[in-house]
Residue, then its C-alpha position, 0 to 999 in steps of 0.5 A: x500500500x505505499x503511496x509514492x507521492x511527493x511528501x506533503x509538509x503541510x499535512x506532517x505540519x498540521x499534526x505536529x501543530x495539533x500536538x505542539x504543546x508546552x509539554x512536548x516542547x519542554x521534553x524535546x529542550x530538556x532531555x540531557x542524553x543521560x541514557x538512564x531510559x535505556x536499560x528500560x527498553x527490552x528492545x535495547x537489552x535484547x539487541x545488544x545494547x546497540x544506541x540506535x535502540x535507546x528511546x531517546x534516539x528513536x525520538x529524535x531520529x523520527x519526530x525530532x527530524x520531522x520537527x527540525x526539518x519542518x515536515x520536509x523529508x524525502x519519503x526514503x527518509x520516511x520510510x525509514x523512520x518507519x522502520x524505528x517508529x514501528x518497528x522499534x518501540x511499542x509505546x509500552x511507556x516503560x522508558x518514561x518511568x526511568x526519566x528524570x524528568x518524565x519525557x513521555x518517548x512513547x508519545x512522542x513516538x506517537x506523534x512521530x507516527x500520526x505524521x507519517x500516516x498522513x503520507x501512507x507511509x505505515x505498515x501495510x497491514x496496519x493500514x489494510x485494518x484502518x480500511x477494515x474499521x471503516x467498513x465492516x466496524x471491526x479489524x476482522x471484516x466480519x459482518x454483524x450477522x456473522x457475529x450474532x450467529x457465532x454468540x448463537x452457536x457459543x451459547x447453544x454448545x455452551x449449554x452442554x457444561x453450563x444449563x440454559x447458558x445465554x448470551x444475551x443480544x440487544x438487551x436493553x437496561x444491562x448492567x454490563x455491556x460486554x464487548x470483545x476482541x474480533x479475533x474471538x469470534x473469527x479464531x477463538x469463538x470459546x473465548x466468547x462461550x466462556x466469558x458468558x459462562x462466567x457471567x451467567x454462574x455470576x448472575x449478572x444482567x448483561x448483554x452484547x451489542x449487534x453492532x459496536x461490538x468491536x472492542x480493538x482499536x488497532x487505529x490508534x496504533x497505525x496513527x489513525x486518529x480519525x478511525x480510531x475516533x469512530x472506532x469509539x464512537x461506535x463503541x459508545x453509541x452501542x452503550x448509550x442506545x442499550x441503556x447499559x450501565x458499563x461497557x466491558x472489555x474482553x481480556x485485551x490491553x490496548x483496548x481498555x486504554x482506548x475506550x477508558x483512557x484515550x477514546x474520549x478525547x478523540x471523540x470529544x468527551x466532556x471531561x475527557x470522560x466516557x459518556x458510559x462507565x467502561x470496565x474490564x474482564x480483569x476488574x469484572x472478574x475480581x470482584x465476583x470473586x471477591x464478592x463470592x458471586x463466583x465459588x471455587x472448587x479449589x484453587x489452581x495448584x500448579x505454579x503459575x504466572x502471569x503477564x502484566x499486559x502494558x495497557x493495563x497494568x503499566x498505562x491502566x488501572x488495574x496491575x492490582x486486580x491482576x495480582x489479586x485475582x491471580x492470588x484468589x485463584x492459585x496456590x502458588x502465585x508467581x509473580x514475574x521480576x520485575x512485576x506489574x507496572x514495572x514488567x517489560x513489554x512482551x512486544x506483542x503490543x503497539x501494533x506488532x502482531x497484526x503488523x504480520x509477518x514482516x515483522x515476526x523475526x523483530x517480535x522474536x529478537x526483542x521478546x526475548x526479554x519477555x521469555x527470560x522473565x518467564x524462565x526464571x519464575x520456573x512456571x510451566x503456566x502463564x496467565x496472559x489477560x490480553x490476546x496481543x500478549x497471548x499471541x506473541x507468548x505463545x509465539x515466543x513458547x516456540x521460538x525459546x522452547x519455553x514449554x509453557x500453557x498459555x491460559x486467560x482468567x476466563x479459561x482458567x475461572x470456568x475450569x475452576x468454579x463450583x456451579x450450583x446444583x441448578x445450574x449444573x448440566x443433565x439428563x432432562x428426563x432422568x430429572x423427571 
């Protein structure tokens, strides 16, 4: 999909005009090269400490260049400040928690990306997924039928292990509104089975949308703000015109953050706040657990583990549900050093696994600090709340021959919980 067109400085000037804030004009003045962020970059511990890694160079060879140069750059220069914005940082934020004085590198990365998505110069399948949002709502290209008739069909089968399982659409006046990630339906239709046993056990009032069910916001990754602003915008509209109380996000990172954190100010929110309260699989199953709307039968014995996904736990709220569901739901807790906020990237975020394949061999080189933590815990389970972790794990089992299981809370809670008698499932004429 490259576009070979002169280079529009204008529309690069725009962005940064649109960004040029007291803030970002300090961080570009006050940065001293102390290379204190770089040994928080996974990407620089895991390629040899080479400086063209260190956060503080990605920054100024991408939107430091676009800035000094006034957005007059040749496209072979954007091609290669592609290749550092996308495929050598993940804006996982972790460099900023090491700066003295706070400069936010991811964001400026960020930036550096809206620029070059101006000029089509972006990863193609990046691309090929804003192109997707705008016309199917979802990165997957699935029709909303086809996604009504996946929930039928889940339910349906689900029935064999949880009686009168439903999973609700269209419902009005829910307390959650649960959305997913279209990889769900498209390669994982359990995911969605399961999350509805669990809340069908929890009794909860619940439903999904016919349309606005897309949780993923993948646009605010290729530097798209204008899909990733309609991507939201769908996600709310579904919410307000069903009258739920909370929007609930499947076990993924980046699209809690988008819809919490980032999606009211690309949809113009009063407050920066979402017009309805939005949640997570995380939160929402802590507290059935912690509120004792879910029983155990015993808790998970094995050792295990579990991933901080960055956008929860590091760019989010919720590193301490994770750790307390994790110790209400196992044995033998392991916890990963460094942990929660602090945990390195697993480098399948910031747009890296639907990149594709071009992109694999970078995904396996800097996970490679990822697969060394898990290594050291000497667990053999991995409890990863987030599908880009999941796969990007899963990925790297192979690559390091890790020998792990890769489990989400939701897997993990239905194998576990203790169904009450009437909700346990029968032969219906034998009862009679």
């Amino acid at each position: 999909m490259s576009d070979q067109k002169p280079v529009n400085a204008e529309e690069i000037m725009a962005v940064i005009e649109r960004n040029d804030t007291a803030r970002l004009r300090a961080w570009l003045k006050t940065c001293m090269s102390c290379g204190l962020c770089s040994e928080s970059c996974f990407f620089y511990l895991a390629n040899d400490n080479k400086p063209e890694f260190m956060p503080q160079y990605k920054a100024r060879v991408t939107l430091g260049e676009l800035i000094k140069k006034k957005g007059n750059v040749s496209r072979e220069q954007l091609q290669e400040m592609k290749e550092v914005a996308w495929g050598r940082c993940t804006m996982c934020r972790r460099c900023s928690q090491y700066c003295p004085f706070g400069i936010e590198i991811a964001l400026m990365i960020n930036i550096a990306r809206q620029c070059m998505r101006t000029q089509n110069v972006c990863p193609d399948r990046l691309m090929t997924i804003d192109q997707s949002y705008v016309e199917f709502g979802n990165q997957m290209s699935i029709p909303d039928e086809e996604f009504v008739e996946t929930c039928e069909w889940m339910a349906e089968e689900g029935q064999d292990r949880l009686k009168d399982l439903e999973i609700p659409i269209d419902k009005e006046d829910a307390n959650i509104m649960f959305v997913v990630n279209s990889r769900e339906p498209k390669y994982y239709p359990q995911d969605i089975q399961e999350a509805a046993m669990v809340m069908h056990a929890a009794g909860e009032n619940w439903t999904m949308p016919s349309h606005g069910w897309e949780a993923t916001n993948l646009s605010m990754f290729s530097g798209n703000l204008k899909v990733a602003g309609q991507v939201t915008q769908t996600l709310y509209d579904a919410a307000q015109k069903l009258r739920a109380k909370k929007i609930c996000i499947t076990e993924c990172g980046h699209a809690y953050r988008a819809a919490k954190y980032e999606g009211p100010y690309w949809t113009k929110q009063p407050n920066g706040q979402a017009p309805v309260e939005v949640t997570h699989a995380v939160k929402l199953f802590h507290d059935y657990l912690k509120e004792g709307r879910i029983k155990l039968k015993h808790k998970f014995k094995e050792p295990m583990t579990y991933q901080h996904p960055c956008n929860l736990s590091r760019s989010g709220d919720l590193g301490a549900y994770g750790d307390g569901l994790m110790e209400m739901l196992c044995d033998n807790y392991v916890p990963m050093q460094p942990d929660a906020e602090w945990s390195h990237c697993c480098c399948g975020g910031g747009g890296f696994i639907p990149m594709g394949a071009d992109y694999k061999k970078i995904r396996m080189v800097a996970g490679k600090v990822k697969a060394e933590q898990i290594k050291k815990t000497g667990c053999k389970y991995v409890l990863v709340p987030c599908h880009n972790c999941t796969d990007q794990i899963n990925d790297l089992n192979k690559e390091y021959d890790l020998g792990i299981k890769v489990m989400s809370f939701k897997e993990l809670i239905c194998e576990l919980m203790d169904l009450p008698p009437h909700m346990q499932p029968g032969d219906e004429e034998e009862a009679e």
